[in-house]
DRENPA-3360 file (N, C-alpha, C; in nm, 2 decimals, always signed):
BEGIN
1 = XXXXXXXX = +0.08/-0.12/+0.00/+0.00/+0.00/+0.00/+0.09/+0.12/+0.00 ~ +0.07/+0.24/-0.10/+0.14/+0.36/-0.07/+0.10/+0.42/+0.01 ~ +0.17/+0.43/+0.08/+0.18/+0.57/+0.14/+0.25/+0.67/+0.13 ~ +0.13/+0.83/+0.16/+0.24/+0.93/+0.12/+0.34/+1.03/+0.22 ~ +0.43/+1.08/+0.13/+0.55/+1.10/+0.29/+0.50/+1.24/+0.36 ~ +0.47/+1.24/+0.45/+0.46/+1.36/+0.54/+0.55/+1.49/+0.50 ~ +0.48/+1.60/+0.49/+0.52/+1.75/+0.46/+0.60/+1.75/+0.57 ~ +0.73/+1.77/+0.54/+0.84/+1.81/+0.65/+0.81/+1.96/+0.66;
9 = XXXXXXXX = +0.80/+2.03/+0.58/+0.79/+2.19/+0.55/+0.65/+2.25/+0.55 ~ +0.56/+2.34/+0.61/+0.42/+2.33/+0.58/+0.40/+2.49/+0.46 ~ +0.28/+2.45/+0.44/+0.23/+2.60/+0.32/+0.29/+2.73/+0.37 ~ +0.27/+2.72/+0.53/+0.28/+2.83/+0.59/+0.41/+2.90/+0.61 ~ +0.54/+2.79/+0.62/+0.65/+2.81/+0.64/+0.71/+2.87/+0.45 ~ +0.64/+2.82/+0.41/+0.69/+2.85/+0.25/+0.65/+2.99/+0.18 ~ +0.51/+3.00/+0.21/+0.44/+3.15/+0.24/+0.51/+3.26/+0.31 ~ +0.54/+3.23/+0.40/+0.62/+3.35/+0.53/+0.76/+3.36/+0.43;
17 = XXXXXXXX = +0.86/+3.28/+0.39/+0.95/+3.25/+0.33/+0.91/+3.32/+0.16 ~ +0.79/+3.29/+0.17/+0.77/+3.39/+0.03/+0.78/+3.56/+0.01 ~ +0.74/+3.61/+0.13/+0.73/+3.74/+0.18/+0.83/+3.81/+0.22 ~ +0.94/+3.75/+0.25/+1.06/+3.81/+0.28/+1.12/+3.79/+0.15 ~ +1.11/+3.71/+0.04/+1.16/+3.74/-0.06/+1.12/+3.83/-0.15 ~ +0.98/+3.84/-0.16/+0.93/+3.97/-0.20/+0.98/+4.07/-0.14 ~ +0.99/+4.12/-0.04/+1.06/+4.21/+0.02/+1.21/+4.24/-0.05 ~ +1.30/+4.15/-0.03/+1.43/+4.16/-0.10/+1.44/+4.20/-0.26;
25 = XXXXXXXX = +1.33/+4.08/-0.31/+1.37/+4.14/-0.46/+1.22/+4.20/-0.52 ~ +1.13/+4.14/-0.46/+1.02/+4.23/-0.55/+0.94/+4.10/-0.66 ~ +0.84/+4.08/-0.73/+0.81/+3.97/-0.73/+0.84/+3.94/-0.90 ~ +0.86/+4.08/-0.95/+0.95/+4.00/-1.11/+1.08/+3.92/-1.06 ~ +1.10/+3.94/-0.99/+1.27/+3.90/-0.98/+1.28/+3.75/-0.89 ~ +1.13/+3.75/-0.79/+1.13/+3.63/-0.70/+1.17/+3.51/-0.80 ~ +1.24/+3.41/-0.75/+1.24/+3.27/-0.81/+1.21/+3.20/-0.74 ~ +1.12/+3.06/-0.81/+1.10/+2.94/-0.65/+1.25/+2.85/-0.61;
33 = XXXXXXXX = +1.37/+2.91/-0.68/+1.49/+2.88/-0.63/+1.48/+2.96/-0.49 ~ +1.48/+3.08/-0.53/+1.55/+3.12/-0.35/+1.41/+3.15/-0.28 ~ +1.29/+3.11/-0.31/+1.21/+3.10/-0.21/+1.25/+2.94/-0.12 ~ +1.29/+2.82/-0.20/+1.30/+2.69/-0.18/+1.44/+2.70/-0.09 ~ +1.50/+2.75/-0.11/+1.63/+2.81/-0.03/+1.61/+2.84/+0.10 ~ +1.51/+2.92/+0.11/+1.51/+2.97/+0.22/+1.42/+2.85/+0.37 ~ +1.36/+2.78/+0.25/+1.28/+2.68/+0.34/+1.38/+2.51/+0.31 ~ +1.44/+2.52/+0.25/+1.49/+2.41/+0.22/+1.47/+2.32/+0.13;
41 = XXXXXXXX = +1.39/+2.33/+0.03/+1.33/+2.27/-0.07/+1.32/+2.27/-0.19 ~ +1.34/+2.19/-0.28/+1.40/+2.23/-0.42/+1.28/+2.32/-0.54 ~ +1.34/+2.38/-0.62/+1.21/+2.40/-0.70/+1.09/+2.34/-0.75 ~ +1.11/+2.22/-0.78/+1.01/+2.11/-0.82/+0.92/+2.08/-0.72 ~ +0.94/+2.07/-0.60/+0.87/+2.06/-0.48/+0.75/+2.13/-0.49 ~ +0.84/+2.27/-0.46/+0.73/+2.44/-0.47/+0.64/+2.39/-0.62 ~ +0.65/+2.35/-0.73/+0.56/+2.32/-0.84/+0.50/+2.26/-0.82 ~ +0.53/+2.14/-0.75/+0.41/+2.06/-0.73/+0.32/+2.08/-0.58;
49 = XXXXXXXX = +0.37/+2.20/-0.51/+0.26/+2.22/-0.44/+0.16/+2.36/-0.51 ~ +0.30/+2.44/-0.57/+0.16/+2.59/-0.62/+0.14/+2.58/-0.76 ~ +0.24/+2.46/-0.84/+0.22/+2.45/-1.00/+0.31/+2.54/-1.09 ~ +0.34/+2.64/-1.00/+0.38/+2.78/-1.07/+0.46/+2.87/-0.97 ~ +0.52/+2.93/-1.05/+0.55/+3.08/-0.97/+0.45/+3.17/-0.93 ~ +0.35/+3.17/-1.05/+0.26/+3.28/-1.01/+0.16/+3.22/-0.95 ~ +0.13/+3.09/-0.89/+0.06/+3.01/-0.84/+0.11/+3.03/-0.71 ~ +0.25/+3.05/-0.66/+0.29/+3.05/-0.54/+0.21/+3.21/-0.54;
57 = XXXXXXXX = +0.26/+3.34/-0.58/+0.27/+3.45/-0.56/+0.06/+3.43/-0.57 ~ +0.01/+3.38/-0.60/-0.12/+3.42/-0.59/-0.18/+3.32/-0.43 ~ -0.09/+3.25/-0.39/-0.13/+3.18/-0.27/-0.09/+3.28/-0.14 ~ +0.04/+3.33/-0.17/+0.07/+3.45/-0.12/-0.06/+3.56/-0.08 ~ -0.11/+3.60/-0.22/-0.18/+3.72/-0.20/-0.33/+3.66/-0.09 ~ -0.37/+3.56/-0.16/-0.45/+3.55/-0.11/-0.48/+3.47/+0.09 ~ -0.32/+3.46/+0.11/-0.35/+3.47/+0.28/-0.33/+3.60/+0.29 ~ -0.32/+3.71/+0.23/-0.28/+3.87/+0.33/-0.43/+3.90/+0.39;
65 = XXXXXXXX = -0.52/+3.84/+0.36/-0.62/+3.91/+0.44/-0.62/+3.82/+0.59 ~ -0.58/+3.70/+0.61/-0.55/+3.62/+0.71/-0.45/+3.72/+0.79 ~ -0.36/+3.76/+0.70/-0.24/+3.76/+0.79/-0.31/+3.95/+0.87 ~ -0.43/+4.02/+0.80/-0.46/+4.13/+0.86/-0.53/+4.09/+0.95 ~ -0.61/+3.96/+0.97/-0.67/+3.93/+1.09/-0.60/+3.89/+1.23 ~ -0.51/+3.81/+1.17/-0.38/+3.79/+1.28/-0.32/+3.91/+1.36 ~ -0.28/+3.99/+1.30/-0.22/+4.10/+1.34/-0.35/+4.16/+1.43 ~ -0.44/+4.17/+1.38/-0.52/+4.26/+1.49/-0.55/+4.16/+1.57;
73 = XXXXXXXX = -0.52/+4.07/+1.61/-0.55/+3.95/+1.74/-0.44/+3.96/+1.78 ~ -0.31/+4.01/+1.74/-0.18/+4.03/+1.86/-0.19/+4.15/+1.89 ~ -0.24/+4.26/+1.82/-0.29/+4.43/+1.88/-0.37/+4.41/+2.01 ~ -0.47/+4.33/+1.96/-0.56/+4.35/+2.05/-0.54/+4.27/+2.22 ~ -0.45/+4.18/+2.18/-0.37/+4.13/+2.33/-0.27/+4.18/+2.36 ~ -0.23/+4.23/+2.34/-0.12/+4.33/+2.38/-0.13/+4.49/+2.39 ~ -0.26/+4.53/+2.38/-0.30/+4.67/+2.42/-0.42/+4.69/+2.50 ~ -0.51/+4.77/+2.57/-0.66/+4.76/+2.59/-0.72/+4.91/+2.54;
81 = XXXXXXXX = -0.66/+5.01/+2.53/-0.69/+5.11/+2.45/-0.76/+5.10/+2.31 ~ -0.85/+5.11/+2.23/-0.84/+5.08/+2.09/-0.77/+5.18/+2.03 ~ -0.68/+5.29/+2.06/-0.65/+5.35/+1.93/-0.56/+5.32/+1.96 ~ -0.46/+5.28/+2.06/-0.33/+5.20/+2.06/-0.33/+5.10/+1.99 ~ -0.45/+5.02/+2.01/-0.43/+4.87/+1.90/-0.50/+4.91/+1.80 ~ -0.53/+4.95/+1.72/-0.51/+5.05/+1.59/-0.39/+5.07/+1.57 ~ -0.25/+5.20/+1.63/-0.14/+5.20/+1.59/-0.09/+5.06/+1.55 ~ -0.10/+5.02/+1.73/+0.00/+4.86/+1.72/+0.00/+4.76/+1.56;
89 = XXXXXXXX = -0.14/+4.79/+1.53/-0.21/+4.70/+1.45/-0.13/+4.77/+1.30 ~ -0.14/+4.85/+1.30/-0.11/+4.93/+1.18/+0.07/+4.93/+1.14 ~ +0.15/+4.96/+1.27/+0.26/+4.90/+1.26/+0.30/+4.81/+1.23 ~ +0.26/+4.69/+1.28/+0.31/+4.54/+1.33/+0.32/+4.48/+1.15 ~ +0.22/+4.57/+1.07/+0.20/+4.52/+0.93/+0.35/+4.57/+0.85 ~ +0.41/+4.69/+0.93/+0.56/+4.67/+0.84/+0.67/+4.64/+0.91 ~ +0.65/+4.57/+1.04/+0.73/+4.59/+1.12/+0.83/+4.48/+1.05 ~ +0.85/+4.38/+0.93/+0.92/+4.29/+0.91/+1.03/+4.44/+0.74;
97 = XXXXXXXX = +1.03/+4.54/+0.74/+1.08/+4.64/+0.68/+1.15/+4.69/+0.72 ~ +1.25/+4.69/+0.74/+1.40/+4.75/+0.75/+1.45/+4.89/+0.67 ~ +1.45/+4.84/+0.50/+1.49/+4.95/+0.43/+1.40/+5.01/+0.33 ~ +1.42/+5.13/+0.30/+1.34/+5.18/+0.18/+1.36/+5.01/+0.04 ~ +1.47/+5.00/+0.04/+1.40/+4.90/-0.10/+1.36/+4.81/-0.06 ~ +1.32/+4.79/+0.07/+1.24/+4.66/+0.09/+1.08/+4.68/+0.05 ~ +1.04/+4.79/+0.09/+0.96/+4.83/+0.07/+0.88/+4.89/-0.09 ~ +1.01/+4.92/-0.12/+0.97/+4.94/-0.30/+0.94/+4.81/-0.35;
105 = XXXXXXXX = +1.02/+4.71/-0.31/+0.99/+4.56/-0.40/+0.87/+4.56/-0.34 ~ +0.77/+4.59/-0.25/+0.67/+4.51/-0.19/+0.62/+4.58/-0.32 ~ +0.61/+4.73/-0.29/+0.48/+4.80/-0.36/+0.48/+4.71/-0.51 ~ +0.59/+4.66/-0.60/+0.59/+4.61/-0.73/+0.49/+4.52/-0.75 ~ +0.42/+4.45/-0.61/+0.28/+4.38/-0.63/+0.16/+4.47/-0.65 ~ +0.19/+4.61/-0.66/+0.11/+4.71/-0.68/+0.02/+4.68/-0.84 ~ +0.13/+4.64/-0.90/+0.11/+4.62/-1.08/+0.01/+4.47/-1.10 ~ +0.06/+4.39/-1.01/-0.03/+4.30/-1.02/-0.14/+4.31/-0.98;
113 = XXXXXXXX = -0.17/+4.34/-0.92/-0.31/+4.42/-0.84/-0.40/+4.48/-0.92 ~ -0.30/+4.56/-1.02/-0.39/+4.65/-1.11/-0.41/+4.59/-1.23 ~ -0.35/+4.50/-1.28/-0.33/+4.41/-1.42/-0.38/+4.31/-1.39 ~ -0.41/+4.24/-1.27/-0.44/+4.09/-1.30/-0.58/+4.05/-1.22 ~ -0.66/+4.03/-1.30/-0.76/+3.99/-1.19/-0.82/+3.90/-1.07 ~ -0.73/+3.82/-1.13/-0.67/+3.72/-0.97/-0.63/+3.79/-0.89 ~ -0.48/+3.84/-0.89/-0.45/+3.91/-0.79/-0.54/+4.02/-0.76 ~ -0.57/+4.11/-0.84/-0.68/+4.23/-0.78/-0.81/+4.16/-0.72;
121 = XXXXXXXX = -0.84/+4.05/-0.68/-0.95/+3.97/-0.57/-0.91/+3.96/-0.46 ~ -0.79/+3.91/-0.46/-0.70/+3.88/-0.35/-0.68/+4.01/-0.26 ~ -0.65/+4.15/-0.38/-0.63/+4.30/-0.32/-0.75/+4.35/-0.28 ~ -0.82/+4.30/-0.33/-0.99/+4.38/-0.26/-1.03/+4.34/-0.13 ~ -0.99/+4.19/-0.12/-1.03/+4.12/+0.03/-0.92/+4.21/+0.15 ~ -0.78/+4.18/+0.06/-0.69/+4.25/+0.17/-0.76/+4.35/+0.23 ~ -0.75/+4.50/+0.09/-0.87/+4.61/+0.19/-0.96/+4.61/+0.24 ~ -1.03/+4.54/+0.21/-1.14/+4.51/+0.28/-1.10/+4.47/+0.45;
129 = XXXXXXXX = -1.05/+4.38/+0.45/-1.01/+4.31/+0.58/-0.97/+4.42/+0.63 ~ -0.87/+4.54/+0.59/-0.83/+4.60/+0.65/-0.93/+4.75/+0.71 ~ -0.99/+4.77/+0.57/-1.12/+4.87/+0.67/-1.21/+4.83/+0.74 ~ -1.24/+4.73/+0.79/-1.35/+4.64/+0.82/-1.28/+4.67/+0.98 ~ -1.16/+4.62/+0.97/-1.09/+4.57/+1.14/-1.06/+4.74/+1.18 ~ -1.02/+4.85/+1.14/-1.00/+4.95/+1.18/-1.15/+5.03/+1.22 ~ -1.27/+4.98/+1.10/-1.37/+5.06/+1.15/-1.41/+4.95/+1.31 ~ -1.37/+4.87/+1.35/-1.43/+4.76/+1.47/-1.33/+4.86/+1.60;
137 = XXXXXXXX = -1.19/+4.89/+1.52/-1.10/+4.95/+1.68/-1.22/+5.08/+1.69 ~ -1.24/+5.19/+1.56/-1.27/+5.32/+1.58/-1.40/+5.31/+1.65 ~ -1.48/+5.20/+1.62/-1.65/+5.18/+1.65/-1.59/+5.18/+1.88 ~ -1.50/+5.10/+1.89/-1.46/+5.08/+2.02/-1.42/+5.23/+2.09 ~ -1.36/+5.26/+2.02/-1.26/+5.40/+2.06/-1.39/+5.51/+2.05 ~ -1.49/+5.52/+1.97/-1.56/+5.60/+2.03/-1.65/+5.58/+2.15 ~ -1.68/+5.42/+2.18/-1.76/+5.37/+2.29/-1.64/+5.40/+2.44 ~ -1.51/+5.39/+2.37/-1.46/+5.45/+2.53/-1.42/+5.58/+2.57;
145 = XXXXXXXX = -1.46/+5.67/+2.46/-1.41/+5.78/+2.44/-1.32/+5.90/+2.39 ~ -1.28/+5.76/+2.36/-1.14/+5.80/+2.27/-1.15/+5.85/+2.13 ~ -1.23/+5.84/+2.09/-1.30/+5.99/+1.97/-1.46/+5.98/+1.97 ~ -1.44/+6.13/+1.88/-1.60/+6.21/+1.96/-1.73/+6.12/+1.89 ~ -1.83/+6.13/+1.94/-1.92/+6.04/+1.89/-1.99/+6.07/+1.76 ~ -1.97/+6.20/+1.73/-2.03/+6.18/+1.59/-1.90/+6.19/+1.47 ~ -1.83/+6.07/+1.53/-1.71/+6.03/+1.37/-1.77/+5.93/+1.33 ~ -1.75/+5.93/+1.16/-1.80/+5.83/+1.09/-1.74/+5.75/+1.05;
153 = XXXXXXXX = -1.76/+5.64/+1.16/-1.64/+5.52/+1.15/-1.63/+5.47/+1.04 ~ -1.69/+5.47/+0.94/-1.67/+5.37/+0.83/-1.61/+5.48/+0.68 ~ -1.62/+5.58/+0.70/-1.54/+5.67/+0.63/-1.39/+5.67/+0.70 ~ -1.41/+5.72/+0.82/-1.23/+5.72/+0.92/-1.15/+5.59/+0.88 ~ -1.20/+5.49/+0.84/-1.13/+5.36/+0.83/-1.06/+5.34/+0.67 ~ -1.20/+5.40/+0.60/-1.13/+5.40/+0.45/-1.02/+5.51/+0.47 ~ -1.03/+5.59/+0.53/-0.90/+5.76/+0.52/-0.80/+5.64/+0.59 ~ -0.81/+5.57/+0.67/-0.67/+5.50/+0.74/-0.62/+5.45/+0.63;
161 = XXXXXXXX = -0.67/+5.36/+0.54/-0.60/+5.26/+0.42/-0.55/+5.39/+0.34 ~ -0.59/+5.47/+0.28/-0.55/+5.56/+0.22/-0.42/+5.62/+0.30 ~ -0.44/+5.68/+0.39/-0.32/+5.75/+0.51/-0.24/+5.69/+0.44 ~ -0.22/+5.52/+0.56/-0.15/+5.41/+0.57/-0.08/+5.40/+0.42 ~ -0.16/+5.38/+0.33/-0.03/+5.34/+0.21/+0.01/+5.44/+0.12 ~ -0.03/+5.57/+0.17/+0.00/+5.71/+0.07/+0.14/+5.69/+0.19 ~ +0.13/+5.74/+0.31/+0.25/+5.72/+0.38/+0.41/+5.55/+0.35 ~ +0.27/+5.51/+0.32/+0.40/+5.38/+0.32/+0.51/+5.45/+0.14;
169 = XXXXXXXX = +0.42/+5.46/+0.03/+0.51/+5.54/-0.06/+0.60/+5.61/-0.03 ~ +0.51/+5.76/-0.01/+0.58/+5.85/+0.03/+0.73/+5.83/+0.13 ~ +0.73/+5.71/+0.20/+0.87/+5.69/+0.31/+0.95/+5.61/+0.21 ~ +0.91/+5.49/+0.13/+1.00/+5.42/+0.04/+1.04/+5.57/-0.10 ~ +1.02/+5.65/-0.09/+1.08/+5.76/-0.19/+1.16/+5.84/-0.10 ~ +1.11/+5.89/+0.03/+1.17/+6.01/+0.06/+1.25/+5.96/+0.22 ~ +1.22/+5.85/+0.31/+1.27/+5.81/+0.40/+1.31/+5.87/+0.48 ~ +1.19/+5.99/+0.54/+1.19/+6.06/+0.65/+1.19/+5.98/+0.79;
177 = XXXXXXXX = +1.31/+5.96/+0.85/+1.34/+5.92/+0.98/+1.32/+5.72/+0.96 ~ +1.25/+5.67/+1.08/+1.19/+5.55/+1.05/+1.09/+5.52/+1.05 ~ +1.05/+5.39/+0.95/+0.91/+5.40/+0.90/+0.83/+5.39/+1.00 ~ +0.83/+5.35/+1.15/+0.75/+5.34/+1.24/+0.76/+5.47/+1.29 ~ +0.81/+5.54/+1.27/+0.76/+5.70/+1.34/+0.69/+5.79/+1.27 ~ +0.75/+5.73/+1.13/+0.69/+5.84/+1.01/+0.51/+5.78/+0.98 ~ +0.50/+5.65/+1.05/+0.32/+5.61/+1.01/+0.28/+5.66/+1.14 ~ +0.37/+5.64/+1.26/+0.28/+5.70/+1.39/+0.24/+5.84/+1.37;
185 = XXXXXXXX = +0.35/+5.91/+1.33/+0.32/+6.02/+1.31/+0.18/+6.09/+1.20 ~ +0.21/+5.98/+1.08/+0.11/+6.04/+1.02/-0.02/+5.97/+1.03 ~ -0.07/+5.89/+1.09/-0.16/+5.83/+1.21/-0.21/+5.96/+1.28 ~ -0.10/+5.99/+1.39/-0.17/+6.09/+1.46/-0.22/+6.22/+1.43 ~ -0.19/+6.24/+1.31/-0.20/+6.36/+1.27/-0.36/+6.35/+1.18 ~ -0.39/+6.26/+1.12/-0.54/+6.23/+1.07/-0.59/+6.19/+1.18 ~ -0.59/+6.14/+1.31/-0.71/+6.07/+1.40/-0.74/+6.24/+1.46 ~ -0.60/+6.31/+1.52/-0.62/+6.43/+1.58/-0.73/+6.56/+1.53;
193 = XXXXXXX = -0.81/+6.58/+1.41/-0.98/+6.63/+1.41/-1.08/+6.55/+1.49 ~ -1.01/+6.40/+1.52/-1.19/+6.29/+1.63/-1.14/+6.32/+1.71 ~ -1.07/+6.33/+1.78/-1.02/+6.37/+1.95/-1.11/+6.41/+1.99 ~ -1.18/+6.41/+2.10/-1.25/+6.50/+2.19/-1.18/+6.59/+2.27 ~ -1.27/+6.71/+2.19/-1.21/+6.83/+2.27/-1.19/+6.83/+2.44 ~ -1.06/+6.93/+2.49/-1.01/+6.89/+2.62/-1.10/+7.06/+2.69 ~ -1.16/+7.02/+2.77/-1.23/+7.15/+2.82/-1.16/+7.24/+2.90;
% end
């Protein structure tokens, strides 16, 4: 009877390993050589789990909306404020960014997003996931007071995605200070009209 040999390496480990290579070279330039490198495993392997390169890079896109849910489940255990876990949340998404060209190679999945319709599904859920979980911190942050009650959380959330990746450009071009100060900063500067005024 065959049997078949157990995954020494899992999706997940190969995925994560996908993402730092995107980071380094950007996804024209990814190979399932040095993604297989980095996990231990030869190219043929990676083909016969995603078929493809662009099979990997679409397996990719389509856990980012996972990976936005995850992240706001380690914000949210590690802060009790919502608009700290907001920041936290909003951080923790580039905290694996070091340098401006790490960050340019990410944006180069920008093209695919816009050209491919597979990938641009994958990009819609991302945003989505991602205004969805920011308007849940702001819906909180106004119940504790932490902004004033007539903001319109579900507009405030879309202006966050917007902020968030006009800011993430703008630092991969011009690399004002580091990128976690330059998002806090420009974070606080959009939430600061909901504040409630100090009497």
């Amino acid at each position: 009877m065959f049997v078949a040999r157990p995954r020494l390496v899992d999706d997940e480990a190969i995925l994560d390993a996908t993402r730092l290579v995107l980071a380094e070279v950007g996804p024209a330039k990814l190979t399932l050589a040095a993604v297989g490198a980095r996990v231990g495993l030869a190219p043929p392997t990676l083909m016969q789990r995603f078929g493809s390169k662009r099979g990997l890079l679409l397996a990719s896109a389509a856990r980012s909306p996972q990976m936005v849910l995850r992240a706001a489940e380690a914000a949210e255990a590690a802060n009790t404020s919502p608009l700290a876990i907001l920041r936290d949340f909003a951080l923790t998404a580039v905290a694996h960014i070091e340098r401006r060209e790490q960050l340019g190679n990410g944006l180069g999945f920008v093209q695919l997003d816009v050209s491919d319709p597979e990938f641009r599904e994958h990009a819609l859920a991302h945003s989505a996931a991602i205004v969805n979980t920011c308007a849940r911190f702001y819906r909180a942050a106004v119940t504790a007071g932490e902004l004033r009650e007539e903001t319109d959380v579900q507009a405030l959330a879309r202006h966050t995605l917007v902020c968030f990746n006009g800011a993430l450009q703008v630092w991969a071009v011009n690399g004002w200070g580091s990128l976690s100060a330059f998002l806090t900063e420009q974070l606080d500067l959009m939430l600061a009209p909901y504040l409630p005024k100090r009497s």
